[in-house]
N, CA, C and O atoms as a DFTB+ gen file, in Angstrom:
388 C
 N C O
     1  1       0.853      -1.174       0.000
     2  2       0.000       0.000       0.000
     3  2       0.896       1.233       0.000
     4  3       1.764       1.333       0.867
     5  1       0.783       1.885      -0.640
     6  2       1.440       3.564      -0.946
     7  2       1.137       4.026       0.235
     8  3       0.146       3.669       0.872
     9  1       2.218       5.099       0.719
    10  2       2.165       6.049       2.022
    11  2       1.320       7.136       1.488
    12  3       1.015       8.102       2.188
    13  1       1.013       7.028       0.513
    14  2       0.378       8.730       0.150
    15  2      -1.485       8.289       0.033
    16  3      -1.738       7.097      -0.140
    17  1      -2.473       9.123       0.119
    18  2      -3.367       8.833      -0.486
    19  2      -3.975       9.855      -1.062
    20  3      -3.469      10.893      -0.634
    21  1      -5.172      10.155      -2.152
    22  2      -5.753      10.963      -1.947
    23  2      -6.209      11.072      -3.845
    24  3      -6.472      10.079      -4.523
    25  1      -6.204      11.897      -4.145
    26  2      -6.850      11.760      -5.933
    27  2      -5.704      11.065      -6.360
    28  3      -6.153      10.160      -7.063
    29  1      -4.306      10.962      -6.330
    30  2      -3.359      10.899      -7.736
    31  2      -2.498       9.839      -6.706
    32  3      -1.438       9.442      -7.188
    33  1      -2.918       9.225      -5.026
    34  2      -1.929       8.563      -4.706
    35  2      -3.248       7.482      -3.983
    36  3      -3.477       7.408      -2.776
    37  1      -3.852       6.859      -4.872
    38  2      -5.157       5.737      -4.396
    39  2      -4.289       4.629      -3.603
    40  3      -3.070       4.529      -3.458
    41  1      -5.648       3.622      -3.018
    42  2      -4.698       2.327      -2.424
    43  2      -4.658       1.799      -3.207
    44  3      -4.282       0.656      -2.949
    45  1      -4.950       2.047      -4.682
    46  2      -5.032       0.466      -5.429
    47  2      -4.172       0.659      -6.489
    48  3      -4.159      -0.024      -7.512
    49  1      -3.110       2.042      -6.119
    50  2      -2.760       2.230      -7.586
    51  2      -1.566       1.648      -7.706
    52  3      -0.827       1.870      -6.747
    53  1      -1.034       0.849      -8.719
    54  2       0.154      -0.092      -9.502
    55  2       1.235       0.717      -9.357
    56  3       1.435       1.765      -9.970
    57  1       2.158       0.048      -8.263
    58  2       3.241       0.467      -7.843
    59  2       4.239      -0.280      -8.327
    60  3       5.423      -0.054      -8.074
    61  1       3.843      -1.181      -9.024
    62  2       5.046      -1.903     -10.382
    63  2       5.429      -0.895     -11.057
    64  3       6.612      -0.872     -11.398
    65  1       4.382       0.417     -11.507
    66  2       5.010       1.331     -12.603
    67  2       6.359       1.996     -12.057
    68  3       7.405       2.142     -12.689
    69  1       6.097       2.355     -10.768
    70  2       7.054       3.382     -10.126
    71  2       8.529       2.568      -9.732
    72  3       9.661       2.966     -10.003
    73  1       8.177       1.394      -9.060
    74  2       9.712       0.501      -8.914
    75  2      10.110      -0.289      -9.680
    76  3      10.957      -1.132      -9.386
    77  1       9.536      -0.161     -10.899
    78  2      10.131      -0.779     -12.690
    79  2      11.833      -0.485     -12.551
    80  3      12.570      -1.383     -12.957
    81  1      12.487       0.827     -11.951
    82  2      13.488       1.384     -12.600
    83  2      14.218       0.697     -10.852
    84  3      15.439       0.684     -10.692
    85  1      13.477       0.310      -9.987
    86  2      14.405       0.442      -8.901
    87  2      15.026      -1.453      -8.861
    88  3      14.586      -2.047      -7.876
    89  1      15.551      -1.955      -9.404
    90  2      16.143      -3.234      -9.725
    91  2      17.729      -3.460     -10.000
    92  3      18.379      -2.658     -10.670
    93  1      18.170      -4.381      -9.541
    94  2      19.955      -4.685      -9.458
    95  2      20.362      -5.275     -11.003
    96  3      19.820      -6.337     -11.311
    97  1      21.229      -4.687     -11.936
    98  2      21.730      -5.651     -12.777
    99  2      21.645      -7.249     -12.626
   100  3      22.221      -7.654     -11.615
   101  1      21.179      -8.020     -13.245
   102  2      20.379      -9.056     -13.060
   103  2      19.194      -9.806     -12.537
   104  3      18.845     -10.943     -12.855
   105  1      18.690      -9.073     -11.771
   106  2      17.312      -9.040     -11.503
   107  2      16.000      -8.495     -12.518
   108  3      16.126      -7.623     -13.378
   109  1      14.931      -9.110     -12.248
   110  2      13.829      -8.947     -12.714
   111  2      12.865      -7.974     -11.673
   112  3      12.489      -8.153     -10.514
   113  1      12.590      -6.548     -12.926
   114  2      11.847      -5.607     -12.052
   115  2      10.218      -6.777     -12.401
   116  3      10.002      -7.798     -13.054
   117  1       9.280      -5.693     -11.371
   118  2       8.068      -6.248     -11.185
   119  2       7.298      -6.652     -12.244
   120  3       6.570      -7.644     -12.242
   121  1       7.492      -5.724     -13.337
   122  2       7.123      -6.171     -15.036
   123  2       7.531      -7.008     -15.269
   124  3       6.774      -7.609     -16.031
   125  1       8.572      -7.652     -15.036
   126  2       8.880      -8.432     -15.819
   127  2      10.045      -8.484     -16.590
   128  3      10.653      -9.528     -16.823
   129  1      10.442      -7.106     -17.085
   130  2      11.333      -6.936     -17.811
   131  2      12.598      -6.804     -16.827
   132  3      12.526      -6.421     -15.660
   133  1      13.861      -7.218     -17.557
   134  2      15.091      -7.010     -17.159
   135  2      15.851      -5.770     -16.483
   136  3      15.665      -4.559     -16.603
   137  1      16.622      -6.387     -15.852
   138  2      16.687      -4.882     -15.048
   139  2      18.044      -3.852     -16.135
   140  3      18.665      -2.871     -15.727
   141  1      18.141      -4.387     -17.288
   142  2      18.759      -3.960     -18.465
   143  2      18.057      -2.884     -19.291
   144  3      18.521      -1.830     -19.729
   145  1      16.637      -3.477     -19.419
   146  2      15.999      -3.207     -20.181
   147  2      15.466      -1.691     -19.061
   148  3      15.521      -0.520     -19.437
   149  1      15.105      -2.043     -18.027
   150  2      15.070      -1.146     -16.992
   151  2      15.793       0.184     -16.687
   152  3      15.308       1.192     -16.172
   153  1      16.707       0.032     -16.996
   154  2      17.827       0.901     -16.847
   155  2      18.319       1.624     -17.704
   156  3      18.911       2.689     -17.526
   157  1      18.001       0.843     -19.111
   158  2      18.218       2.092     -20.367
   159  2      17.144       2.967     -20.389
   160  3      17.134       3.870     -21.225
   161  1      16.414       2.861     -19.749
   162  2      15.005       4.110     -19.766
   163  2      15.579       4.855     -17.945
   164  3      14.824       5.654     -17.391
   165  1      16.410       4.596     -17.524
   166  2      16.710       5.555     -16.291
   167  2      17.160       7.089     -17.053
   168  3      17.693       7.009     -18.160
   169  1      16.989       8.146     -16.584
   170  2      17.641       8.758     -17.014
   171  2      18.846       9.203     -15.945
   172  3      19.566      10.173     -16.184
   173  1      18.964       8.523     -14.941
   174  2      20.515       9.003     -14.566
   175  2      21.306       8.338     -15.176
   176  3      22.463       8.750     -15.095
   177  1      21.065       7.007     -16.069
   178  2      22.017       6.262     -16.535
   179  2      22.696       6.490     -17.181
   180  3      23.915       6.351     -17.292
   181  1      21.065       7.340     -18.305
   182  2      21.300       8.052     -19.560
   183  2      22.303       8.985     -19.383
   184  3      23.308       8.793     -20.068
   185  1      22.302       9.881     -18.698
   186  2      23.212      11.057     -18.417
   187  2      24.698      10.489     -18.036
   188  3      25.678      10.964     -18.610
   189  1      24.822       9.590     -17.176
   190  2      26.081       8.765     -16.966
   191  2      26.857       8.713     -18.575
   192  3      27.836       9.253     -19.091
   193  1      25.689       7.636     -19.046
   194  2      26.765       7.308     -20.080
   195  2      27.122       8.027     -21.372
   196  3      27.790       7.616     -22.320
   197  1      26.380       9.463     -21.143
   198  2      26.510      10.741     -21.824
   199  2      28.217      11.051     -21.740
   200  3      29.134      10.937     -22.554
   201  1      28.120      11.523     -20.244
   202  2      29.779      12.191     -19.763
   203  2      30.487      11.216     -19.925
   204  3      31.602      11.694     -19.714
   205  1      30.648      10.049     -20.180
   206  2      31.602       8.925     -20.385
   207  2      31.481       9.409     -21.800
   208  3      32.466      10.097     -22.068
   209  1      30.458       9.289     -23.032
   210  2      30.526       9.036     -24.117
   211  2      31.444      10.486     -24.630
   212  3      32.320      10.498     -25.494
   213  1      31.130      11.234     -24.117
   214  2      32.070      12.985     -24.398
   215  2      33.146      13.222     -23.687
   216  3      33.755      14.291     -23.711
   217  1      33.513      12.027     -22.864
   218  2      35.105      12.943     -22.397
   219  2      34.500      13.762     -20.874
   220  3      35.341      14.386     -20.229
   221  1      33.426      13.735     -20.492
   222  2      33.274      15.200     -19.351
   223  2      33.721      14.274     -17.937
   224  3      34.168      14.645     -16.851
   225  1      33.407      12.986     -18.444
   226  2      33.696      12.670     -16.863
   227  2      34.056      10.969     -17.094
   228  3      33.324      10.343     -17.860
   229  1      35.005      10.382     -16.525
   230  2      35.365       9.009     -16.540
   231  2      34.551       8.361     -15.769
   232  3      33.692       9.004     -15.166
   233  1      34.655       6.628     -15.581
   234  2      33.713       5.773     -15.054
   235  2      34.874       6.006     -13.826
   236  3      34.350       5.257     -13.001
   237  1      35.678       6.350     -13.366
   238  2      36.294       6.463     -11.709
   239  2      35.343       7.898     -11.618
   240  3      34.367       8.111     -10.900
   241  1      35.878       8.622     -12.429
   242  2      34.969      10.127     -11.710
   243  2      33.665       9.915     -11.014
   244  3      33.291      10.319      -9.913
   245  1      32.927       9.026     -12.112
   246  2      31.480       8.804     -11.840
   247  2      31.150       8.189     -10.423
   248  3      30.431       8.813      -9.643
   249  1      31.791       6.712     -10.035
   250  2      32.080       5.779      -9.430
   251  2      32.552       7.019      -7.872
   252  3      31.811       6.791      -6.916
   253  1      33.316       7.852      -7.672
   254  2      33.851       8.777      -6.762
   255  2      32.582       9.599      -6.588
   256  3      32.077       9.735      -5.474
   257  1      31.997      10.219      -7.828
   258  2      30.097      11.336      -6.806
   259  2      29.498       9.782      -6.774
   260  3      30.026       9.546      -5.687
   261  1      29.021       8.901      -6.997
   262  2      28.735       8.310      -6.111
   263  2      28.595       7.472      -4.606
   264  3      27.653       7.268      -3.841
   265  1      30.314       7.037      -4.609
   266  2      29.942       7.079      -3.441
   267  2      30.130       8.555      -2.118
   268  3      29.680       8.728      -0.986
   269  1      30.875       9.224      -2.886
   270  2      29.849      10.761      -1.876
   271  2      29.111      10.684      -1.796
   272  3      28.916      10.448      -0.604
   273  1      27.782      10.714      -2.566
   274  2      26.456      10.846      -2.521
   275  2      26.024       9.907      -1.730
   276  3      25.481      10.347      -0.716
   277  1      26.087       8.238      -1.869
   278  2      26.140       7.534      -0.737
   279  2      26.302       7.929       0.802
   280  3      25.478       7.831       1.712
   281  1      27.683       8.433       0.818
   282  2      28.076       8.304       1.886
   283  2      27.557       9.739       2.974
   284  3      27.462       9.797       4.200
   285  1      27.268      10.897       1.784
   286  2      26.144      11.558       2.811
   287  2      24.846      10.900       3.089
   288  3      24.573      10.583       4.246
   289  1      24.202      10.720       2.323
   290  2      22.725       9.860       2.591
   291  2      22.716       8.922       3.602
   292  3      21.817       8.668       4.403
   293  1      24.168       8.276       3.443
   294  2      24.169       7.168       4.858
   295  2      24.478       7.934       6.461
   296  3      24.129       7.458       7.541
   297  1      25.315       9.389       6.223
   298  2      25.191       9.763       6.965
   299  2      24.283      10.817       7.733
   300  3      24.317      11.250       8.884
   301  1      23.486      11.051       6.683
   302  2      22.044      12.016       7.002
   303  2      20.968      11.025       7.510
   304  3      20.088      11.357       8.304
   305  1      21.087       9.941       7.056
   306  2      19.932       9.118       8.039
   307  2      20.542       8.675       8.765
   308  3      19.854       8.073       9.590
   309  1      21.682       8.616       8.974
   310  2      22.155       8.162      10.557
   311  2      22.004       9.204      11.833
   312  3      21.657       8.849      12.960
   313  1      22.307      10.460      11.469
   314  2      21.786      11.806      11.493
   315  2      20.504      11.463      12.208
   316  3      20.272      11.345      13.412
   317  1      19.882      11.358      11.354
   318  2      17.923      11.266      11.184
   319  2      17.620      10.201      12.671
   320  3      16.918      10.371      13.667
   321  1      18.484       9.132      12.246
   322  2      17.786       8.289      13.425
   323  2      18.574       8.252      14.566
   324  3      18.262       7.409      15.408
   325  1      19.334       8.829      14.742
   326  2      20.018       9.048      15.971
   327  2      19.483      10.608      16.928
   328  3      19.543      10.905      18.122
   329  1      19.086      11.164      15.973
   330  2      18.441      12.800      16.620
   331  2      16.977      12.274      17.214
   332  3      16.258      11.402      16.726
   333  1      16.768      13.012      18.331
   334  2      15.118      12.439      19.508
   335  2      14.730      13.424      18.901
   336  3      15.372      14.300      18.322
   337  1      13.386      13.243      19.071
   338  2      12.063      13.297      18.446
   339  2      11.833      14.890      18.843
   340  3      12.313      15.139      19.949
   341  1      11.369      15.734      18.362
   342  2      11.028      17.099      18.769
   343  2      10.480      17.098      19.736
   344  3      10.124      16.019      20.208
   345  1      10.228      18.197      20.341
   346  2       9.234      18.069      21.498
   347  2       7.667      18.511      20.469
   348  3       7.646      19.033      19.354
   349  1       6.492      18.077      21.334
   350  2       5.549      18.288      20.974
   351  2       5.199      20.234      20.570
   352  3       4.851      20.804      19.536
   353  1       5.442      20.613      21.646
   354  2       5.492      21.927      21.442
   355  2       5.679      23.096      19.853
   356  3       5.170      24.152      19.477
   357  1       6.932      21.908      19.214
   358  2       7.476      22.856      18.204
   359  2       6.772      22.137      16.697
   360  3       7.261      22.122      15.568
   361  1       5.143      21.439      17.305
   362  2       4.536      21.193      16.235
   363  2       4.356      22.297      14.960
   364  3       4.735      22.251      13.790
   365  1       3.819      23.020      15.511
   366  2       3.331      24.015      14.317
   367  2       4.292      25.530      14.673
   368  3       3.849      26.679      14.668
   369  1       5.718      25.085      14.967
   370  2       6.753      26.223      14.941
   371  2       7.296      26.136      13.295
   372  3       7.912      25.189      12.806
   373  1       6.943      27.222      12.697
   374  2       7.286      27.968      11.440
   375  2       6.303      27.877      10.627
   376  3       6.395      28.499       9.569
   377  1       4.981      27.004      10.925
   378  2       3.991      27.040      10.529
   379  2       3.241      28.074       9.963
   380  3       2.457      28.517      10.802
   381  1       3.141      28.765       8.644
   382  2       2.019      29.743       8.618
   383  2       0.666      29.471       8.237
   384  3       0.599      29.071       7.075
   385  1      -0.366      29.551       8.793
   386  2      -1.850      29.027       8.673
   387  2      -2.660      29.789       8.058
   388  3      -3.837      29.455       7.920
């Protein structure tokens, strides 16, 4: 069941469409299709193998913002789940109504 609901996020709506692209080289997304076939319709891939195909950026360059990017995300939710819970109080602090 989707976390969202409401006109454009129903309970019944086909969440195969949305995690089609989220699959490991060799795996089979929820369609069915390959996670090959999957991945040439990503467009970060697309863009990847853009800057490889022109010279702007090598497969180490690439391979290096990724795992930065990783390695903040791993450390922003470590962040996330290590920080206590607000106090109730600062519910509707910055809130404008």
């Amino acid at each position: 069941m989707p976390f969202r609901q409401g006109p454009d996020h129903s309970r019944n709506a086909d969440l195969s469409l949305s995690r089609s692209l989220h699959v490991r080289p060799g795996e089979v997304s929820l369609q069915g299709r390959g996670a090959e076939d999957a991945l040439e319709h990503d467009p970060i891939e697309q863009v990847k193998a853009r800057l490889v195909e022109k010279g702007w950026a090598s497969e180490d360059d690439l391979k290096a913002i990724d795992k930065d990017v990783r390695d903040i995300v791993a450390d922003s939710a470590d962040f996330a789940q290590a920080d206590p819970e607000p106090d109730v109080s600062e519910l509707y602090t910055d809130i404008l109504l």
